[in-house]
DOKEGU-850666 format. One record per residue (C-alpha): residue number from 1; residue in three letters; x, y, z. Coordinates in nm, 2 decimals, m for minus. Layout:
<nodes>
> seq | type | east | north | up
> NUM | Ala | X | Y | Z
...
</nodes>
This chain:
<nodes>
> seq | type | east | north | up
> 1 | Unk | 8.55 | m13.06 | m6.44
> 2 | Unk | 8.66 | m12.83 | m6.71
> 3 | Unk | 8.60 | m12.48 | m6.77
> 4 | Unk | 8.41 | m12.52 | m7.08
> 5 | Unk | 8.17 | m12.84 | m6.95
> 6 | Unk | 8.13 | m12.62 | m6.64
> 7 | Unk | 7.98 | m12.30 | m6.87
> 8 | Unk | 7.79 | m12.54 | m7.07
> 9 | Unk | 7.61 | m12.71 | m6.72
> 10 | Unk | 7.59 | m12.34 | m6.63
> 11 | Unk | 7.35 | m12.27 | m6.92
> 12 | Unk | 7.14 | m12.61 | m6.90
> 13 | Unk | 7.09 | m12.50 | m6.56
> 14 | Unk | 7.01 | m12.16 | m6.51
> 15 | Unk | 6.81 | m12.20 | m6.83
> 16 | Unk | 6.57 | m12.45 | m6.59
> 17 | Unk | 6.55 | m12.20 | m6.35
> 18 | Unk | 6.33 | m12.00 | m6.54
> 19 | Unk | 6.09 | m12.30 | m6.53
> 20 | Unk | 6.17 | m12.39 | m6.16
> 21 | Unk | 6.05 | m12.04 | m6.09
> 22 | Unk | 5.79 | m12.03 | m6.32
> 23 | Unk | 5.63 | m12.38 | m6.10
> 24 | Unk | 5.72 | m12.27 | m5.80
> 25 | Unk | 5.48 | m11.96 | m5.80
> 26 | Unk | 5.24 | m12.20 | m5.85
> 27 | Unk | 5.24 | m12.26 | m5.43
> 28 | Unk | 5.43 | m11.96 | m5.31
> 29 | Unk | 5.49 | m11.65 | m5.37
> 30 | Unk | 5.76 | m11.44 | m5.57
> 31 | Unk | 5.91 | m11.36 | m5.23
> 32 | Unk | 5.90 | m11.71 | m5.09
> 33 | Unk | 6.04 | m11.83 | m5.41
> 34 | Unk | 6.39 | m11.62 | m5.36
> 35 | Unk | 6.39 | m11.71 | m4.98
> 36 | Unk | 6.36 | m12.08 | m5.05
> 37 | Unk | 6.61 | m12.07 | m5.31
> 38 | Unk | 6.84 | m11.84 | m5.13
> 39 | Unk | 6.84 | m12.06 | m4.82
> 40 | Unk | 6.85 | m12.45 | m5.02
> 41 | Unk | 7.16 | m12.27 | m5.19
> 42 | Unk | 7.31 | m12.18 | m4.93
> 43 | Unk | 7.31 | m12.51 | m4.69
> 44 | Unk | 7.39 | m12.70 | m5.01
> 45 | Unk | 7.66 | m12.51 | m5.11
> 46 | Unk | 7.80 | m12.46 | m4.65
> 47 | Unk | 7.78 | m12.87 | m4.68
> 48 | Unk | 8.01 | m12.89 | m5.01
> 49 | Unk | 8.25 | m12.61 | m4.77
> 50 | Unk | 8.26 | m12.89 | m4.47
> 51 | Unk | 8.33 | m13.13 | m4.72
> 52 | Unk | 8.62 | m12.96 | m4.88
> 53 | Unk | 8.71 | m12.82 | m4.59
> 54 | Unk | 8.72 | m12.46 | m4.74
> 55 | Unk | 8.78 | m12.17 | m4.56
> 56 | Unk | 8.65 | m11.82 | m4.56
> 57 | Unk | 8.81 | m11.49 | m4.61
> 58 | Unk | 8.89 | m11.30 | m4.29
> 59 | Unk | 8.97 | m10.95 | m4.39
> 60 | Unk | 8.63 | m10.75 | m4.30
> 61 | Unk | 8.63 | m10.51 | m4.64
> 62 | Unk | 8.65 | m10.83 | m4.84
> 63 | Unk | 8.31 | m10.93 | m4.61
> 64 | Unk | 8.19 | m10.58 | m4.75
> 65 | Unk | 8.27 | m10.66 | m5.12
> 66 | Unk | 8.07 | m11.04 | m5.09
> 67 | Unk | 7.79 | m10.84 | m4.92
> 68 | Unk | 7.74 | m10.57 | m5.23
> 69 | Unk | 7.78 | m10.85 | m5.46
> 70 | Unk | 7.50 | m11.07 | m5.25
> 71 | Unk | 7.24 | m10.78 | m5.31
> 72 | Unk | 7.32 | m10.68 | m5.70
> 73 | Unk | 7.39 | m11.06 | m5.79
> 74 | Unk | 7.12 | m11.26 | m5.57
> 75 | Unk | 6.85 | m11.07 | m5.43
> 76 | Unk | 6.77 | m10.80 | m5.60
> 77 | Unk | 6.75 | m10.93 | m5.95
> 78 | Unk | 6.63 | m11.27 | m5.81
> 79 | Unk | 6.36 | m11.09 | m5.69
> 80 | Unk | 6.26 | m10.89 | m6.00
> 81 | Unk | 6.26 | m11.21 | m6.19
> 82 | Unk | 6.03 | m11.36 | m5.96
> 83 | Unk | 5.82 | m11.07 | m5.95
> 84 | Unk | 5.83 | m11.08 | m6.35
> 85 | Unk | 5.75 | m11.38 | m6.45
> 86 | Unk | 5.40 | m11.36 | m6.25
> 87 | Unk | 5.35 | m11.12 | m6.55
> 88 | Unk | 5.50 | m11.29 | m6.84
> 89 | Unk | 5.63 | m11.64 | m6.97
> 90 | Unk | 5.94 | m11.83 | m6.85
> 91 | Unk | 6.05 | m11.82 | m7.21
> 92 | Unk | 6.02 | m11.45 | m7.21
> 93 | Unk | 6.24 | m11.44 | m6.83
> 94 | Unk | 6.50 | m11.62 | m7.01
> 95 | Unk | 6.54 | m11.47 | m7.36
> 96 | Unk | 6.59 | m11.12 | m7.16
> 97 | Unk | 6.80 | m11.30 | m6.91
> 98 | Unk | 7.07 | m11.30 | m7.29
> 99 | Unk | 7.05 | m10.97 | m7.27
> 100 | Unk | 7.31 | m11.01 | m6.93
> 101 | Unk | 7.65 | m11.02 | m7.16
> 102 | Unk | 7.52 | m10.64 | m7.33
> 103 | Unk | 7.47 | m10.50 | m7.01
> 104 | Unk | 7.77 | m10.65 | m6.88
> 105 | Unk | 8.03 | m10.51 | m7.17
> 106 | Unk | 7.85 | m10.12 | m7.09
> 107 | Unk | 7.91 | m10.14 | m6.74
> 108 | Unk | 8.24 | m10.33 | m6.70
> 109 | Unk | 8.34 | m10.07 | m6.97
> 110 | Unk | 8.18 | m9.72 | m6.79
> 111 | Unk | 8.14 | m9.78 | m6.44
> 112 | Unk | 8.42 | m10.00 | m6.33
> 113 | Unk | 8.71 | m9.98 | m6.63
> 114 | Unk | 8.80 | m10.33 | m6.62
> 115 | Unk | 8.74 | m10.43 | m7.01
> 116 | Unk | 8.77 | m10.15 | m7.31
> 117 | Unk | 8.55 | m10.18 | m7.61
> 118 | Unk | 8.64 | m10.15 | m7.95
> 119 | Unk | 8.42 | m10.03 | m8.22
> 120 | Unk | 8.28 | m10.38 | m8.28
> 121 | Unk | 8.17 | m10.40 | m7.91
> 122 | Unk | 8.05 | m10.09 | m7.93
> 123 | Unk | 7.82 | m10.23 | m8.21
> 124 | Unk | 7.75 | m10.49 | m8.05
> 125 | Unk | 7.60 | m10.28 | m7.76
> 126 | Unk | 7.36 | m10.10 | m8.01
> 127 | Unk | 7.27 | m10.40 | m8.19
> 128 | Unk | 7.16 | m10.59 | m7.86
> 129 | Unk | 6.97 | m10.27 | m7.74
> 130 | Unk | 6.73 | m10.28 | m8.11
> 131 | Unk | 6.71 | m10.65 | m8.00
> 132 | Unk | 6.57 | m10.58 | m7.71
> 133 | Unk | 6.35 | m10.29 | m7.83
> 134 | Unk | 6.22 | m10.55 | m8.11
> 135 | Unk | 6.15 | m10.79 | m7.79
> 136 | Unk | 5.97 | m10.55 | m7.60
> 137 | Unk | 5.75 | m10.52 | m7.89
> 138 | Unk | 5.66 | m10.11 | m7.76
> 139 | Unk | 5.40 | m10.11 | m8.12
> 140 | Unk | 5.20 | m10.37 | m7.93
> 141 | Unk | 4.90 | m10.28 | m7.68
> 142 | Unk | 4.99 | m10.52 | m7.44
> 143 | Unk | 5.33 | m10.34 | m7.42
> 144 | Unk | 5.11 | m10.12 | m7.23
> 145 | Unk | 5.02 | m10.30 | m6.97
> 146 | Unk | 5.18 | m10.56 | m6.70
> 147 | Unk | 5.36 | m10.74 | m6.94
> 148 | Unk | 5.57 | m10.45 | m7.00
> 149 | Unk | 5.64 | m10.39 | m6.59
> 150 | Unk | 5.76 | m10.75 | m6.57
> 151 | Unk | 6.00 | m10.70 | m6.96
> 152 | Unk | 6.13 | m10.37 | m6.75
> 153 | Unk | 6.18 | m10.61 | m6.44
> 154 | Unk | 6.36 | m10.85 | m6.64
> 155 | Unk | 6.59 | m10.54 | m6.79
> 156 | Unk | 6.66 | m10.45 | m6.45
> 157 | Unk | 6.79 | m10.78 | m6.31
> 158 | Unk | 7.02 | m10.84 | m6.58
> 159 | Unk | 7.12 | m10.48 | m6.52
> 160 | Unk | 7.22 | m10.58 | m6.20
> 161 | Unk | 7.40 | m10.84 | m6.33
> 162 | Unk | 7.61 | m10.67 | m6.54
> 163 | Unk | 7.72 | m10.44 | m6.23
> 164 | Unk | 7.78 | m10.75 | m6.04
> 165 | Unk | 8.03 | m10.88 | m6.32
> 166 | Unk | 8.20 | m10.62 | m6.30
> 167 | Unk | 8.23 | m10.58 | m5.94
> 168 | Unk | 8.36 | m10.92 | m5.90
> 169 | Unk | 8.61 | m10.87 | m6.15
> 170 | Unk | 8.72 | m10.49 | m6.01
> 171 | Unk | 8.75 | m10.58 | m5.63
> 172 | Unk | 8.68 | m10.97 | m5.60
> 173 | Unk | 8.83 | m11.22 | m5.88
> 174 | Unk | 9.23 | m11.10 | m5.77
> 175 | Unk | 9.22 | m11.21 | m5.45
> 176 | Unk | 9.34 | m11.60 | m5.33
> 177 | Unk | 8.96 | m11.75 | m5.26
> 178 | Unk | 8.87 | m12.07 | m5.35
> 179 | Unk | 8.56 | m12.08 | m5.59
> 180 | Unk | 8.38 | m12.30 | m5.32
> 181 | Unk | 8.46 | m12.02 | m5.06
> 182 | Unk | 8.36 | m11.73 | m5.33
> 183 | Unk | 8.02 | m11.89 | m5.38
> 184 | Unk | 7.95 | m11.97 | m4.99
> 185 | Unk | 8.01 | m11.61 | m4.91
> 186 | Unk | 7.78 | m11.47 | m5.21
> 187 | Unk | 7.48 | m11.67 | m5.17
> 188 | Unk | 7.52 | m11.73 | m4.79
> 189 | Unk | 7.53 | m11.39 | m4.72
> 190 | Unk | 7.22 | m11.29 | m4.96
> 191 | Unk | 7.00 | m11.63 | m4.75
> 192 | Unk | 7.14 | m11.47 | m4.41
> 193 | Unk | 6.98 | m11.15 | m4.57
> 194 | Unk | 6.64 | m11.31 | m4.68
> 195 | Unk | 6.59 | m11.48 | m4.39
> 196 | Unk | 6.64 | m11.10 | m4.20
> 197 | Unk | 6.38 | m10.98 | m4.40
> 198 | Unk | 6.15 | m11.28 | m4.36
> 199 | Unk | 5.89 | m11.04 | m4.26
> 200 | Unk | 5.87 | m10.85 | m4.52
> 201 | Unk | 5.92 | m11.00 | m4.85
> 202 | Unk | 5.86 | m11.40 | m4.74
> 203 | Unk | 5.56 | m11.39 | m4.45
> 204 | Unk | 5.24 | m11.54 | m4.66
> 205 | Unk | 5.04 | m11.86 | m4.70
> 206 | Unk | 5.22 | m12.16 | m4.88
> 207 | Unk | 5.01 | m12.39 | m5.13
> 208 | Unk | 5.26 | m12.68 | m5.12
> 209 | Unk | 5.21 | m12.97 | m5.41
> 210 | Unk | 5.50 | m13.22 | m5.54
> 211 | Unk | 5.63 | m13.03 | m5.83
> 212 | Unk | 5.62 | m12.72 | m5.67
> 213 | Unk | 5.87 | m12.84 | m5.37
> 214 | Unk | 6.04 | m13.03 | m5.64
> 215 | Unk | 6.11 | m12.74 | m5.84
> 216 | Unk | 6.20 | m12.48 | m5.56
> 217 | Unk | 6.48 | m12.79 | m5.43
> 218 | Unk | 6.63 | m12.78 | m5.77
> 219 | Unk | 6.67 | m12.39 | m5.78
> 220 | Unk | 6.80 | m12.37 | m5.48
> 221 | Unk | 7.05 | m12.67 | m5.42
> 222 | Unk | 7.16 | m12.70 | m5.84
> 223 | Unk | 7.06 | m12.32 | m5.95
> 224 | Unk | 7.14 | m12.16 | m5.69
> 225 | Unk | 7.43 | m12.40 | m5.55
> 226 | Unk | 7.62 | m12.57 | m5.70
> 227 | Unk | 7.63 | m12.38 | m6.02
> 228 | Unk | 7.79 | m12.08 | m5.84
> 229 | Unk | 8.10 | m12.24 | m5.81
> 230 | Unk | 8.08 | m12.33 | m6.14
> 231 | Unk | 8.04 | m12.01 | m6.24
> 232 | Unk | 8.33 | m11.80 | m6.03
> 233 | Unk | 8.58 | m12.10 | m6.16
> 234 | Unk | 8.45 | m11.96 | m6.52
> 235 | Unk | 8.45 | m11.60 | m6.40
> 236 | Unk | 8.80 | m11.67 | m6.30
> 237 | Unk | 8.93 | m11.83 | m6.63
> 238 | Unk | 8.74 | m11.63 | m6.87
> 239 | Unk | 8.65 | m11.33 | m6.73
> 240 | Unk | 8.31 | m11.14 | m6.69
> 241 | Unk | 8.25 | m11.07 | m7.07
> 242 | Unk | 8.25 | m11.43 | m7.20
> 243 | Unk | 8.09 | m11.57 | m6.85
> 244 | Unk | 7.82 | m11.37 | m6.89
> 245 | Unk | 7.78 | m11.54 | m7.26
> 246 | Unk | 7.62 | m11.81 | m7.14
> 247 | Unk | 7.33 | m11.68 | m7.16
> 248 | Unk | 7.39 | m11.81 | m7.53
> 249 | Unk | 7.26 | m12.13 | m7.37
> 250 | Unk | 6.97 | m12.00 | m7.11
> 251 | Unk | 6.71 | m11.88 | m7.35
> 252 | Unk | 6.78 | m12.18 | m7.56
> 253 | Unk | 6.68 | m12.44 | m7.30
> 254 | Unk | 6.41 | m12.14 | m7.13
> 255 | Unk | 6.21 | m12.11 | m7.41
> 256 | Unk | 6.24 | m12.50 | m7.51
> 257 | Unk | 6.14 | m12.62 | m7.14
> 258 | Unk | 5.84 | m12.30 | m7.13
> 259 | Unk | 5.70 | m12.49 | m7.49
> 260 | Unk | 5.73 | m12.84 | m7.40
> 261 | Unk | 5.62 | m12.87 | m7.00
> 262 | Unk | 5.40 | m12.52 | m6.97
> 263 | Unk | 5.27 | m12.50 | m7.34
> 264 | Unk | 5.32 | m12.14 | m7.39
> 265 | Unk | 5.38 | m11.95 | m7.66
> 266 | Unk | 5.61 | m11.67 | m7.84
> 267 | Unk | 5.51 | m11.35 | m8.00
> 268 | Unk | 5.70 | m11.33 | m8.42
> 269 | Unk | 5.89 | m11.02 | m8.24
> 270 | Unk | 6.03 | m11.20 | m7.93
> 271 | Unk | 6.25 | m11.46 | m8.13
> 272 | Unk | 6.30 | m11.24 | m8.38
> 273 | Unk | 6.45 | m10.96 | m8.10
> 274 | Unk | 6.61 | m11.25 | m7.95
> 275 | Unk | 6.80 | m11.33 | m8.25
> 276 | Unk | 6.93 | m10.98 | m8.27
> 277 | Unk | 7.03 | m10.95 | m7.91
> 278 | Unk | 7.25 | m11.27 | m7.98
> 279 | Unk | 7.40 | m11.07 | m8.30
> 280 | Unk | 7.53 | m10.82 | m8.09
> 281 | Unk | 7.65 | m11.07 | m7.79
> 282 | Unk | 7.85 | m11.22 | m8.10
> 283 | Unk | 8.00 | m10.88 | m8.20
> 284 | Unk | 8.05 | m10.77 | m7.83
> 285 | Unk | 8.26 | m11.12 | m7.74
> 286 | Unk | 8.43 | m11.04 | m8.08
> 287 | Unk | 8.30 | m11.40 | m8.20
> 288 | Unk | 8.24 | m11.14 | m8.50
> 289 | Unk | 8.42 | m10.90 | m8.64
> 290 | Unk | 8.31 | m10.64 | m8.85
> 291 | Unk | 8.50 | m10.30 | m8.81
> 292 | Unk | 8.84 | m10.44 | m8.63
> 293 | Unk | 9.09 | m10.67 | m8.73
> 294 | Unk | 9.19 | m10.97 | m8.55
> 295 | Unk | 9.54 | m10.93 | m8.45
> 296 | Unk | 9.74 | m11.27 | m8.48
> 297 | Unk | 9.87 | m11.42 | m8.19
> 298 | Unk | 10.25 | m11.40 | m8.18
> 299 | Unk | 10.50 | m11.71 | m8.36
> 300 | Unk | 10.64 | m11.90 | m8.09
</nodes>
């Protein structure tokens, strides 16, 4: 499959899981929710390992990179979205989820030195962050309330995306490891993880019904499976700046699936913000340029 069909699946995907989440918490909790897609992820992506016979890295500091990148990529901010959207809308969760390619360019920039902005990223950056101020809506009451624990929830798991781009691209994407081995060691080691903490964030009653064990299957075994090797073989191609744009796609098919199956409805300021924040993802890929030049590729 190419690169480009496997960022496009990538978006139709993930931007389901907002609504596989968002069902899910019908029956179980937000806890429950990450475990169950944690573990369905991981034994669908250990049986597409047997099957290719892939084979896993060896070198124990490696084993220590996987296992940072299982907390900041897979538990934590699968948990805070979880959390959040028992506090606000799916289509909410997944127009902050486009926020992911902002905080990615800051901290692939600052914290790990892999990418250097220009001035038109830099734009970018301040252009996404009024998007998301706009989004937030902070001139609303209701901005003082839950709603605006579960928008800061949402800020923080893209957050930790961003780190986890950049992490992968710093002491991960060099290395000779299959995509199919990259993604059994990232999710596998987050479910070995969850199920460790089983006690704690997981231990509850369970309302089971058809569409909730429907959608909880689908996040784990196609949102939380097989799209990760989709992703690293996108990761590896394009690099973590335009892999984390496909989160052009997520809010699209979020906030389209939220209207159509769950009826719910958007604020004048959250498509509006949303429509910013995707301004300055366009300057911040350099789909725009404003203040630098494009430089021409060299004659052949």
């Amino acid at each position: 499959m190419k690169v480009a069909v496997q960022f496009i699946a990538m978006g139709l995907i993930w931007g389901a899981s907002f609504l596989f989440m968002k069902v899910g918490l019908e029956g179980v909790s937000f806890g429950q929710v990450v475990w169950v897609r944690l573990v369905f992820g991981a034994i669908t992506l250990g049986i597409i390992a047997v099957a290719t016979r892939s084979r896993l890295p060896r070198e124990p500091i490696v084993w220590l990179h996987f296992t940072v990148v299982a907390i900041s990529y897979c538990i934590v901010p699968y948990l805070l979205f979880a959390w959040a959207e028992q506090y606000v809308s799916s289509s909410l969760a997944s127009i902050y989820n486009a926020v992911t390619p902002i905080a990615t360019a800051i901290l692939v920039t600052v914290a790990f030195r892999v990418e250097k902005l220009n001035r038109d990223q830099v734009l970018g950056v301040v252009v996404g962050i009024a998007g998301v101020i706009v989004v937030i809506g902070p001139w609303r009451v209701a901005a003082l309330t839950g709603s605006l624990w579960g928008q800061l929830a949402c800020l923080g798991a893209v957050t930790c995306y961003g780190f986890s781009f950049g992490y992968i691209r710093r002491f991960i994407s060099h290395r000779q490891i299959s995509a199919t081995s990259t993604a059994v060691m990232n999710i596998g080691i987050a479910a070995v993880i969850m199920v460790a903490l089983t006690p704690v964030v997981a231990w509850g009653p369970v309302t089971f019904s058809w569409p909730v064990l429907a959608s909880l299957l689908a996040l784990g075994a196609l949102g939380t499976g097989i799209v990760y090797i989709w992703n690293m073989n996108v990761l590896r191609a394009w690099g973590p700046t335009a892999t984390s744009g496909v989160t052009y796609v997520t809010p699209v098919v979020g906030v389209a699936l939220g209207i159509l199956v769950l009826g719910e409805t958007l604020s004048w300021n959250e498509p509006a913000g949303a429509v910013i924040v995707i301004a300055g993802i366009l300057l911040t890929q350099q789909r725009v340029r404003l203040l630098t030049r494009r430089i021409p590729a060299p004659a052949r």
